[in-house]
N, CA, C and O atoms as a GROMACS GRO file, in nm:
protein
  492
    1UNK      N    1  -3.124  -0.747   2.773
    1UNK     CA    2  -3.023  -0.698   2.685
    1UNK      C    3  -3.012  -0.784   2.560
    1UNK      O    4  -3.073  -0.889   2.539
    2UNK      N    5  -2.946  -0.736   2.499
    2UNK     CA    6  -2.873  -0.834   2.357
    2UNK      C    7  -2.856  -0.956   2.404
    2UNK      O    8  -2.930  -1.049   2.372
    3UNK      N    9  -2.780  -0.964   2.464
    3UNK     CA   10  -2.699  -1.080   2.499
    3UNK      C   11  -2.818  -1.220   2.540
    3UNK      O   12  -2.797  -1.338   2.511
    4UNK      N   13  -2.945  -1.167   2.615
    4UNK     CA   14  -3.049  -1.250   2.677
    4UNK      C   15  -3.117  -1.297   2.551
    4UNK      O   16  -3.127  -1.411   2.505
    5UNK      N   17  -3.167  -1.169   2.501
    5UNK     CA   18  -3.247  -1.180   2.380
    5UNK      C   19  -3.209  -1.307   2.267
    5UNK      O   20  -3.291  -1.380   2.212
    6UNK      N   21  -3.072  -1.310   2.252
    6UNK     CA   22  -3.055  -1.394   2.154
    6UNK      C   23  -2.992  -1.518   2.224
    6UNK      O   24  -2.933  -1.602   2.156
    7UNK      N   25  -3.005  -1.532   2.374
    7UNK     CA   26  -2.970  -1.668   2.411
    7UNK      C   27  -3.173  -1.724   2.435
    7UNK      O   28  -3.208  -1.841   2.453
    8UNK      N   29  -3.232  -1.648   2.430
    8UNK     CA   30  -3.334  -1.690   2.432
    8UNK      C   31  -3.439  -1.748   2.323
    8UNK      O   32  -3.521  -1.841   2.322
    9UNK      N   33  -3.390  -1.634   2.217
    9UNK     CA   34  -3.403  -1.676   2.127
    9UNK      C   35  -3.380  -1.875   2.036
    9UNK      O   36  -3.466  -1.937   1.973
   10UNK      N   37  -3.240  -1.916   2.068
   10UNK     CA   38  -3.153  -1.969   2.044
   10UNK      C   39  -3.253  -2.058   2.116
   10UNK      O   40  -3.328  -2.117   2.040
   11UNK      N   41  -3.278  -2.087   2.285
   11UNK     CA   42  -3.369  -2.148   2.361
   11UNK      C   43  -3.504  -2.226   2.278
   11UNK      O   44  -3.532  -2.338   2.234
   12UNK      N   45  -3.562  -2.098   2.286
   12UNK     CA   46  -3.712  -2.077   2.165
   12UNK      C   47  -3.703  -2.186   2.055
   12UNK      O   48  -3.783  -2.279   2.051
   13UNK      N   49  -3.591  -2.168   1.956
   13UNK     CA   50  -3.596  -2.232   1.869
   13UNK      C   51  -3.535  -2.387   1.904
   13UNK      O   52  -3.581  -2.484   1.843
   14UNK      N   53  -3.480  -2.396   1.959
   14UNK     CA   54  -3.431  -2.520   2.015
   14UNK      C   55  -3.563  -2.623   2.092
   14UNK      O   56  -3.584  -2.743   2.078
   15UNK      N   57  -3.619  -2.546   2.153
   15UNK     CA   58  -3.782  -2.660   2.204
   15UNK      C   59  -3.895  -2.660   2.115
   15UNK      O   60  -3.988  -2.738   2.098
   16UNK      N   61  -3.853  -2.525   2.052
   16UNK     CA   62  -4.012  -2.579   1.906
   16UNK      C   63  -3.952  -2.668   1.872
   16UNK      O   64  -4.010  -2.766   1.919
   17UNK      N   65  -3.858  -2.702   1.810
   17UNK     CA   66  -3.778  -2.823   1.746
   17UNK      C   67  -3.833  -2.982   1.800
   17UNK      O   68  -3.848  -3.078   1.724
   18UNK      N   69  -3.859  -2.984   1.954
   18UNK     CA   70  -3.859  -3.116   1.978
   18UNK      C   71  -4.022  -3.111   2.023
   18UNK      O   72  -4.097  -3.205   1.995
   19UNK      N   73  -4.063  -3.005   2.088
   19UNK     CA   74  -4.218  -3.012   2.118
   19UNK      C   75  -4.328  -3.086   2.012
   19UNK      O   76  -4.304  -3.067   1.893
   20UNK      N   77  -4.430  -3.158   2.039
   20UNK     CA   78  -4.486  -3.173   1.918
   20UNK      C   79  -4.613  -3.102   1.948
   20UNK      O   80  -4.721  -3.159   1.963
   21UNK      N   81  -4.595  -2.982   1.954
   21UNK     CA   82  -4.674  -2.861   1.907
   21UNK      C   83  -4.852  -2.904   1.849
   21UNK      O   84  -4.962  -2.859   1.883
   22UNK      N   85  -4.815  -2.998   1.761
   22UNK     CA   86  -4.937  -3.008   1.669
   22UNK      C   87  -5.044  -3.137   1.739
   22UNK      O   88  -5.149  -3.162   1.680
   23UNK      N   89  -5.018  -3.196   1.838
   23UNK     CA   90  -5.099  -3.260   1.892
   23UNK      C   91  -5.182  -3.211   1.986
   23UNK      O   92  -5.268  -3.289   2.024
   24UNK      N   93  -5.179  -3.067   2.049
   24UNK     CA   94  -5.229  -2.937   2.143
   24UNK      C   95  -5.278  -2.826   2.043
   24UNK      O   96  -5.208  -2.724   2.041
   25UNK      N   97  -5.379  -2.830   1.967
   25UNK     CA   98  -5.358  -2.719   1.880
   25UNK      C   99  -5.441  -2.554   1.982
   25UNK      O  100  -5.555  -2.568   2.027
   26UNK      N  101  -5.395  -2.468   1.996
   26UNK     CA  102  -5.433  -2.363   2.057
   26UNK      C  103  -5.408  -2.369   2.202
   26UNK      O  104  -5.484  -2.337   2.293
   27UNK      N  105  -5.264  -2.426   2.210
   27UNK     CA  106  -5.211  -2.406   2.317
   27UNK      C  107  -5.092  -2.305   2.357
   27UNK      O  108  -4.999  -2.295   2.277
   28UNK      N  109  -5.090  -2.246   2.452
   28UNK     CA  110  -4.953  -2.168   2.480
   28UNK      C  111  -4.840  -2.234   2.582
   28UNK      O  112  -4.873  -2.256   2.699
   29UNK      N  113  -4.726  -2.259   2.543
   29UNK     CA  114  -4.658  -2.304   2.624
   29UNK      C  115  -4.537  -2.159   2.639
   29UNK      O  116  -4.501  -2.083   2.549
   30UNK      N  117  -4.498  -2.160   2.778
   30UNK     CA  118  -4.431  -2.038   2.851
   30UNK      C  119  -4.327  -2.130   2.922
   30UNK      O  120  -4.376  -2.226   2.982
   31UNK      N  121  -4.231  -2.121   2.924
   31UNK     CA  122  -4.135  -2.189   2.986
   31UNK      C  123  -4.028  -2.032   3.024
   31UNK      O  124  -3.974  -1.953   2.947
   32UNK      N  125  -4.034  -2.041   3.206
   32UNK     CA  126  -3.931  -1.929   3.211
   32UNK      C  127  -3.821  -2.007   3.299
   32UNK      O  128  -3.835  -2.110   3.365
   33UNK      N  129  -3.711  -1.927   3.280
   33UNK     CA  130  -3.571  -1.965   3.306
   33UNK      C  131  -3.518  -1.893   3.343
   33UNK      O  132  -3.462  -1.833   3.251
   34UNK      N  133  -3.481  -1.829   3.495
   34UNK     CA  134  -3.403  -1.734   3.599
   34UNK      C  135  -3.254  -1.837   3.611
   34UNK      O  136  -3.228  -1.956   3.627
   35UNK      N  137  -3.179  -1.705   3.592
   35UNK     CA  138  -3.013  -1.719   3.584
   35UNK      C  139  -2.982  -1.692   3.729
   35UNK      O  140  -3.009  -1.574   3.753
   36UNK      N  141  -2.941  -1.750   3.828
   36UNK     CA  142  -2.906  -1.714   3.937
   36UNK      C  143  -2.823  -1.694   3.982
   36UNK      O  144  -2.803  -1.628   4.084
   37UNK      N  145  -2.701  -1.787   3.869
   37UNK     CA  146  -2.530  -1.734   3.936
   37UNK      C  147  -2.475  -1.746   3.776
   37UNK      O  148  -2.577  -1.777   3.714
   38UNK      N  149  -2.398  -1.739   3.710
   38UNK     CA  150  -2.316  -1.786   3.625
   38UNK      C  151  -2.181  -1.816   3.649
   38UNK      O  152  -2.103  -1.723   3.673
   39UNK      N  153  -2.126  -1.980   3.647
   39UNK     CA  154  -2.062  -1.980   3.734
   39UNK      C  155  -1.991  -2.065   3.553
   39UNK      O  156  -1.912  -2.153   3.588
   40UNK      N  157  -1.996  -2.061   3.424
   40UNK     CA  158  -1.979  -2.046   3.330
   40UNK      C  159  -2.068  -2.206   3.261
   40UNK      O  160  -2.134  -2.294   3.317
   41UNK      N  161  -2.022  -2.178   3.092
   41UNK     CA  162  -2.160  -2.295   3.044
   41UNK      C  163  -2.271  -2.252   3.068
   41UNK      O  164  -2.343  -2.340   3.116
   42UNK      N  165  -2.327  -2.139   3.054
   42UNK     CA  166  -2.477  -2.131   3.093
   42UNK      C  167  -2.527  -2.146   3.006
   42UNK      O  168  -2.648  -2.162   3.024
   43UNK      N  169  -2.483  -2.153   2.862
   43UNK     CA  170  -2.618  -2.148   2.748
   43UNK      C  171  -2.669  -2.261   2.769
   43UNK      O  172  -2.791  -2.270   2.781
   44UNK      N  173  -2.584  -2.378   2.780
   44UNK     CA  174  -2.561  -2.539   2.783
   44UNK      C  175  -2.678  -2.566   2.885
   44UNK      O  176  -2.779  -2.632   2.861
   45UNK      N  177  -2.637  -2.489   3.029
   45UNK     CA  178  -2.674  -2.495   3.139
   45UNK      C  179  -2.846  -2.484   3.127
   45UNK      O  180  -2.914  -2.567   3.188
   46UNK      N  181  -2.911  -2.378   3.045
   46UNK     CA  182  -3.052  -2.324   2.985
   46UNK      C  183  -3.064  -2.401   2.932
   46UNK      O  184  -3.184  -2.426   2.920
   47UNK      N  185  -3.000  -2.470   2.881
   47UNK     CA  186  -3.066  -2.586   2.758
   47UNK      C  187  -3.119  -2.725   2.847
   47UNK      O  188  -3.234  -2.769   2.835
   48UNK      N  189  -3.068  -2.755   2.891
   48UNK     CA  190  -3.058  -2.846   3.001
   48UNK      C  191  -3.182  -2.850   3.081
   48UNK      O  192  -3.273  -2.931   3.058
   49UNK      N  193  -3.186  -2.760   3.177
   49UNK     CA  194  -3.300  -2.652   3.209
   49UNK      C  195  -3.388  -2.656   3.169
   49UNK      O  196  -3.462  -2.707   3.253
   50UNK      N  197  -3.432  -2.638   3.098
   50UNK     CA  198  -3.513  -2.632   2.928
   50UNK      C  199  -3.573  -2.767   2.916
   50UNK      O  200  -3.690  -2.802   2.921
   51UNK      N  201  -3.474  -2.829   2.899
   51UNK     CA  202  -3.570  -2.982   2.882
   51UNK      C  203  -3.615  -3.042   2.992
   51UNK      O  204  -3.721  -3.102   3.010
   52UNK      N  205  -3.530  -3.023   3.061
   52UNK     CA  206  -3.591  -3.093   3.215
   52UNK      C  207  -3.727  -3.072   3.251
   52UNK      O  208  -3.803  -3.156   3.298
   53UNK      N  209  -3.749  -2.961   3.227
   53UNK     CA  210  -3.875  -2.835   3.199
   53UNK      C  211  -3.975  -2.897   3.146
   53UNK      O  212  -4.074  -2.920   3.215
   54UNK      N  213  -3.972  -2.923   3.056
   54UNK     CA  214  -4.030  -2.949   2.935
   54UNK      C  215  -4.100  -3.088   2.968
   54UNK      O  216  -4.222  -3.103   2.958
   55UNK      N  217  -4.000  -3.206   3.014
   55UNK     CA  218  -3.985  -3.305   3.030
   55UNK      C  219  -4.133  -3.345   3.150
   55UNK      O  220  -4.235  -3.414   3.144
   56UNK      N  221  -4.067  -3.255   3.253
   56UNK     CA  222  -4.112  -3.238   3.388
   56UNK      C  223  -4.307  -3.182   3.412
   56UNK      O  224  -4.380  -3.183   3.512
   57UNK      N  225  -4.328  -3.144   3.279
   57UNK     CA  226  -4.456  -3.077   3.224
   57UNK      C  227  -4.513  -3.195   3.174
   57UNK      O  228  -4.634  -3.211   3.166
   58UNK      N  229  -4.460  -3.249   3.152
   58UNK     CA  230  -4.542  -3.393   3.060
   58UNK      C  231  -4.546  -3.358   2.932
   58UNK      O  232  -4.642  -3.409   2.874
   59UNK      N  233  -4.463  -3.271   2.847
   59UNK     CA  234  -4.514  -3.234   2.705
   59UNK      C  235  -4.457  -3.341   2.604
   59UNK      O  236  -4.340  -3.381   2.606
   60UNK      N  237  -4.561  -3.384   2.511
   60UNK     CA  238  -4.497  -3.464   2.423
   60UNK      C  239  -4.364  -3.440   2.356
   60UNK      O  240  -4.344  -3.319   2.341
   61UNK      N  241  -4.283  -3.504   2.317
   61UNK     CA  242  -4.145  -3.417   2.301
   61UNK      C  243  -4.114  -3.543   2.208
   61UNK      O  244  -4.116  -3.657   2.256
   62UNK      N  245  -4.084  -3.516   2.065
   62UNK     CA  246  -4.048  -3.591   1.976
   62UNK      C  247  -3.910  -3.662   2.036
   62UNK      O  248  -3.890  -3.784   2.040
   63UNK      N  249  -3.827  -3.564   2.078
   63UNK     CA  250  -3.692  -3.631   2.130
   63UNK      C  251  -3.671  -3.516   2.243
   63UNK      O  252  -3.732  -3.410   2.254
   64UNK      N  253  -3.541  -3.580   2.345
   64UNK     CA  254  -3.521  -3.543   2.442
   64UNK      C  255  -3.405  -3.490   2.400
   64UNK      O  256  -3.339  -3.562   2.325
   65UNK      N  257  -3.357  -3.375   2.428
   65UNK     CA  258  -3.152  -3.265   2.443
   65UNK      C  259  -3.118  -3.244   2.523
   65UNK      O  260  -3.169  -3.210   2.630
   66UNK      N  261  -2.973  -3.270   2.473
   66UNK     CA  262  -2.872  -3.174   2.557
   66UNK      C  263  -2.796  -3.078   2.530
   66UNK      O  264  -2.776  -3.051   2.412
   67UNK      N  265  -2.738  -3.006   2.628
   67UNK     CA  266  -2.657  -2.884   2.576
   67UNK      C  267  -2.554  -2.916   2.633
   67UNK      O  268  -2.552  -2.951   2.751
   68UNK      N  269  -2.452  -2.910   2.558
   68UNK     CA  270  -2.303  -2.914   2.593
   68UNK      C  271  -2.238  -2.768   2.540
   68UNK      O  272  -2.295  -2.691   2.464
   69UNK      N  273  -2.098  -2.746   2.602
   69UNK     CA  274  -2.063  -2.651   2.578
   69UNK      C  275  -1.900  -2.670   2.617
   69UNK      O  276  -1.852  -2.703   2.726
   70UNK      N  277  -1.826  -2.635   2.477
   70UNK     CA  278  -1.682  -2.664   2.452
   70UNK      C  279  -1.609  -2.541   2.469
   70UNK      O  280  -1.660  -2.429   2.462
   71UNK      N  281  -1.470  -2.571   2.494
   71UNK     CA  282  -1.415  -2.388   2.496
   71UNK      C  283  -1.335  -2.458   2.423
   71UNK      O  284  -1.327  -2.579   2.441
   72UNK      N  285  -1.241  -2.375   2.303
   72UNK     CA  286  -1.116  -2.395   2.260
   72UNK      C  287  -1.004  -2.320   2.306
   72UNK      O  288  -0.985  -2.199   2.311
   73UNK      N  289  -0.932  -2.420   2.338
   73UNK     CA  290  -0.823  -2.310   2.411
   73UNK      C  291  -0.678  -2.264   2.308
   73UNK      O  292  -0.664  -2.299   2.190
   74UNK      N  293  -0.609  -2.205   2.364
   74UNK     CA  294  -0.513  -2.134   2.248
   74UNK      C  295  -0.412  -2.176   2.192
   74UNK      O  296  -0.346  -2.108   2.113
   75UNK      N  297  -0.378  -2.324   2.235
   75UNK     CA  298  -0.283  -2.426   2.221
   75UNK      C  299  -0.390  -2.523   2.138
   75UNK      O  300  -0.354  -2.640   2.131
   76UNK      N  301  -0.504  -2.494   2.079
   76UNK     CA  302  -0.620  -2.594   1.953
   76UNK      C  303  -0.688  -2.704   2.054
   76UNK      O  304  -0.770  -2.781   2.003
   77UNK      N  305  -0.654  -2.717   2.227
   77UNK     CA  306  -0.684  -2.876   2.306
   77UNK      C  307  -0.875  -2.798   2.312
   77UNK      O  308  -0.935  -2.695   2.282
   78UNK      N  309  -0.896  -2.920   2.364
   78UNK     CA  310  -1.089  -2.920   2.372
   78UNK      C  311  -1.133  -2.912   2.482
   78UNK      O  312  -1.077  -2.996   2.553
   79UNK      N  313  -1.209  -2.853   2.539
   79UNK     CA  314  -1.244  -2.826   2.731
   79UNK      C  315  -1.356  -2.825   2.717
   79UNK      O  316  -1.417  -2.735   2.660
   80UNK      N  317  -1.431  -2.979   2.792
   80UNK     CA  318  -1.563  -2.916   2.806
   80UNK      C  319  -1.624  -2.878   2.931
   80UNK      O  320  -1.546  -2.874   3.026
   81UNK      N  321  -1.732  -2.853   2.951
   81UNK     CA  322  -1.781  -2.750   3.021
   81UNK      C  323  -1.717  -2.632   3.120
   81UNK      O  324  -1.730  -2.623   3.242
   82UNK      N  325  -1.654  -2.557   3.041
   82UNK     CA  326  -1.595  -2.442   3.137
   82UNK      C  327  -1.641  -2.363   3.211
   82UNK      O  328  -1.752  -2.310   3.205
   83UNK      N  329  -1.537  -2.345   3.306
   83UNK     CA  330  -1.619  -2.239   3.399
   83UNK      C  331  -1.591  -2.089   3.297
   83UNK      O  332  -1.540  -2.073   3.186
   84UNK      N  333  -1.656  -1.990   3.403
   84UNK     CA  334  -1.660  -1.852   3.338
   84UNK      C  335  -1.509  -1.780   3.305
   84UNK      O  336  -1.490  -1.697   3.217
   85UNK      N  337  -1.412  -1.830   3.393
   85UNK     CA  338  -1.279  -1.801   3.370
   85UNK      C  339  -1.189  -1.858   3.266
   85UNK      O  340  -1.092  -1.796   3.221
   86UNK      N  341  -1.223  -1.981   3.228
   86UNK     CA  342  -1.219  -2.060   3.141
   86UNK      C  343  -1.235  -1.987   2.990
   86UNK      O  344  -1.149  -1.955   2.908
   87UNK      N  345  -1.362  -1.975   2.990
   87UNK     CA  346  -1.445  -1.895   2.890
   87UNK      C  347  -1.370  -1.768   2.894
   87UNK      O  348  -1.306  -1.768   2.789
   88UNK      N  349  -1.353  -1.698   2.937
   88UNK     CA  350  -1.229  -1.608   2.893
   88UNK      C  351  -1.162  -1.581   2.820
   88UNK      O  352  -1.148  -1.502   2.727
   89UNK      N  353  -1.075  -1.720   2.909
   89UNK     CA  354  -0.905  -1.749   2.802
   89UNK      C  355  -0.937  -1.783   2.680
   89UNK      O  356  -0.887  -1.739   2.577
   90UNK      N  357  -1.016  -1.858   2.690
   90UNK     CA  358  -1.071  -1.957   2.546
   90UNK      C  359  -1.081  -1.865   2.467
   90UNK      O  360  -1.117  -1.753   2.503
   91UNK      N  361  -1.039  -1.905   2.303
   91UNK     CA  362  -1.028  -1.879   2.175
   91UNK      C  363  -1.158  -1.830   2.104
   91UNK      O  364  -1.198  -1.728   2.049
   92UNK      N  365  -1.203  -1.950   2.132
   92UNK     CA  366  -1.358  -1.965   2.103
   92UNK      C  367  -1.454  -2.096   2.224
   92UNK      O  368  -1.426  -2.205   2.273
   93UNK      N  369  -1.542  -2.027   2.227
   93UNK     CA  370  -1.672  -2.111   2.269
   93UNK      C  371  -1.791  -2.175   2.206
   93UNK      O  372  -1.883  -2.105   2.163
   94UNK      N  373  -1.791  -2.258   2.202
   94UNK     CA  374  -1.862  -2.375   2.120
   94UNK      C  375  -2.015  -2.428   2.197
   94UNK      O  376  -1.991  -2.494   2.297
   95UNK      N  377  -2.130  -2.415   2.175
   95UNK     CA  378  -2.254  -2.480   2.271
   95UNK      C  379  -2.317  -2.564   2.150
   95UNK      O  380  -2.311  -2.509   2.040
   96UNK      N  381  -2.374  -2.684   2.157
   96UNK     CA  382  -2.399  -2.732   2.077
   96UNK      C  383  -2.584  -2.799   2.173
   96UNK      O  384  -2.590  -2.822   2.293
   97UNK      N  385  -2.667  -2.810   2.103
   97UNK     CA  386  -2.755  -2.900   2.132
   97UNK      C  387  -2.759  -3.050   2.065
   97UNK      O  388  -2.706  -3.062   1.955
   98UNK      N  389  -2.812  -3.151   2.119
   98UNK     CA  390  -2.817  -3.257   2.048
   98UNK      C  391  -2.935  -3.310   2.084
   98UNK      O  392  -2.985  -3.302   2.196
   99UNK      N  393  -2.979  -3.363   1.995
   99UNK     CA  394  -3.124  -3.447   2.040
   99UNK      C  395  -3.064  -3.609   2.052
   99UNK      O  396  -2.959  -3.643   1.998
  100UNK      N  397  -3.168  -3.719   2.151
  100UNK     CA  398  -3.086  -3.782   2.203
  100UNK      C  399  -3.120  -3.925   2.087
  100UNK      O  400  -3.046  -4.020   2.062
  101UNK      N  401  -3.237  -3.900   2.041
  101UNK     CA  402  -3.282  -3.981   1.918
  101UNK      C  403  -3.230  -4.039   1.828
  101UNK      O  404  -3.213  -4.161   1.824
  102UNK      N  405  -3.198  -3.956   1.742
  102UNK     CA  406  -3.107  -3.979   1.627
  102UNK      C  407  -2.924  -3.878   1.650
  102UNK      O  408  -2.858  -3.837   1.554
  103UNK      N  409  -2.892  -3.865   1.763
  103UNK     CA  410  -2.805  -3.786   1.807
  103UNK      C  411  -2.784  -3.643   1.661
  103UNK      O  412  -2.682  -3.626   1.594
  104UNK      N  413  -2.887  -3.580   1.651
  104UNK     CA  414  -2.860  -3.501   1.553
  104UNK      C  415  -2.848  -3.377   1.634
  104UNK      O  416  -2.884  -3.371   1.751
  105UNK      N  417  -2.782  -3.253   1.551
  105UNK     CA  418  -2.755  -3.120   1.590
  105UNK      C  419  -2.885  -3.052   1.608
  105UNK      O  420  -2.950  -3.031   1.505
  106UNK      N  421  -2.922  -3.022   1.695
  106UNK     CA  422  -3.099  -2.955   1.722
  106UNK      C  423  -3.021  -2.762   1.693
  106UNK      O  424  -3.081  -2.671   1.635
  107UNK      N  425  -2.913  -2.754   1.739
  107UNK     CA  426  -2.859  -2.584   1.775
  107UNK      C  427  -2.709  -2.610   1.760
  107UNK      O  428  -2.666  -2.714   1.809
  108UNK      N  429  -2.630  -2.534   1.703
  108UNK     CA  430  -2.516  -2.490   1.764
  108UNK      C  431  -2.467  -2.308   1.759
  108UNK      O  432  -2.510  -2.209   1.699
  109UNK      N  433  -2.392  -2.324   1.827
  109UNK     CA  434  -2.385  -2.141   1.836
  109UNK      C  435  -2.210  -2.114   1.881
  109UNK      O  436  -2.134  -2.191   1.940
  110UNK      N  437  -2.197  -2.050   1.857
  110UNK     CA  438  -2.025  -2.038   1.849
  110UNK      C  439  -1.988  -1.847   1.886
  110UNK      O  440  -2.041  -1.736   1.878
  111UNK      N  441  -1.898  -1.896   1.917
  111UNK     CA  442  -1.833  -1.694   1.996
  111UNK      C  443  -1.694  -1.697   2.013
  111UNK      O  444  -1.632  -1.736   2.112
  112UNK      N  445  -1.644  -1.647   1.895
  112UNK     CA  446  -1.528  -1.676   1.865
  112UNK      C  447  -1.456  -1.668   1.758
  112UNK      O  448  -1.491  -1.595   1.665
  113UNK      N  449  -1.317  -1.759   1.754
  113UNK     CA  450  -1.297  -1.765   1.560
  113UNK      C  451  -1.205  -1.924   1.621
  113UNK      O  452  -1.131  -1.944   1.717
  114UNK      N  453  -1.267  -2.029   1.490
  114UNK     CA  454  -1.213  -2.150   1.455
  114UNK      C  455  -1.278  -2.192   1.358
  114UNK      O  456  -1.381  -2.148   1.309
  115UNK      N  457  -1.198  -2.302   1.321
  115UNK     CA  458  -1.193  -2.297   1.179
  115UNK      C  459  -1.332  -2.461   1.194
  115UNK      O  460  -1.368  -2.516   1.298
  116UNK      N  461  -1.369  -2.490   1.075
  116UNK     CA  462  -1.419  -2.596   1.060
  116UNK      C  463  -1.450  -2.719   1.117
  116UNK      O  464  -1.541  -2.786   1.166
  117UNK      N  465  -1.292  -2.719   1.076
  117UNK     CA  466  -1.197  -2.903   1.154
  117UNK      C  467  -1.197  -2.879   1.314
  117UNK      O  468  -1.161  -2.976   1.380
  118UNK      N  469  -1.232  -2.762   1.381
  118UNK     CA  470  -1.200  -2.745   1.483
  118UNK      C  471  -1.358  -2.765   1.567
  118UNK      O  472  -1.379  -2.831   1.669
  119UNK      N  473  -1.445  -2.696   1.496
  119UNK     CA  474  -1.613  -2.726   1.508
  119UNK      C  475  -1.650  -2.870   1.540
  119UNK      O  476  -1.710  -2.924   1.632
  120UNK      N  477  -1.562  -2.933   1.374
  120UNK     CA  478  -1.585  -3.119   1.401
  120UNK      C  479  -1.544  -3.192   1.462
  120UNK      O  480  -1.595  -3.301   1.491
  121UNK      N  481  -1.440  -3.147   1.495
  121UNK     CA  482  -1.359  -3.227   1.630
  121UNK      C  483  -1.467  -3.184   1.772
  121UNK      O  484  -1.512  -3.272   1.846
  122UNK      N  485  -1.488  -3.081   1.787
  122UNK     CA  486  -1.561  -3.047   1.915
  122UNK      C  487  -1.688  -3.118   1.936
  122UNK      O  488  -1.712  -3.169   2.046
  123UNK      N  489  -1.786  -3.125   1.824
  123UNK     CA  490  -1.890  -3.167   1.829
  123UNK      C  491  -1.829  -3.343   1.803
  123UNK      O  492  -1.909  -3.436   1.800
   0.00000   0.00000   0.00000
């Protein structure tokens, strides 16, 4: 569905980011990822996943991520990793990647409405 497509997407672009691709030239790398429960945080949860993956392959990997994943709740407080009920109530949902290197933003992705100051506080 939609919904896979562009968390996969989101995935995709998040490990070209750290792979170093160019030391393998004419290689294919396939990394699959079965959802088995969602018990909430799953983008976070794939990301995670993802590197372990990655990690676990031996692939050169400029830097190593994580995925975290914030809910805002309706009173402005910060929750991280929510469950699926959680995610609900919440205002907005916040997933952020970070690489562990230079702690820089590799992804973030948002579902919701908040404002800026609310992004920077989370991350």
């Amino acid at each position: 569905g939609v919904m896979e497509r562009s968390r996969e997407q989101l995935l995709r672009q998040t490990c070209e980011a750290v792979v170093l691709g160019v030391l393998h030239p004419r290689t294919a790398i396939t990394l699959v990822l079965q959802v088995l429960s969602d018990a909430g945080s799953l983008l976070s949860c794939c990301l995670n996943a993802a590197c372990m993956a990655l990690l676990d392959a031996g692939l050169p990997l400029a830097a190593l991520f994580c995925g975290v994943t914030c809910a805002l709740q309706a009173d402005g407080t910060i929750l991280l990793d929510p469950t699926a009920r959680q995610e609900q109530e919440a205002r907005a949902i916040l997933t952020f990647a970070i690489a562990s290197s230079e702690r820089k933003v590799l992804m973030a992705n948002t579902k919701g409405s908040c404002s800026v100051e609310e992004v920077r506080d989370a991350l």
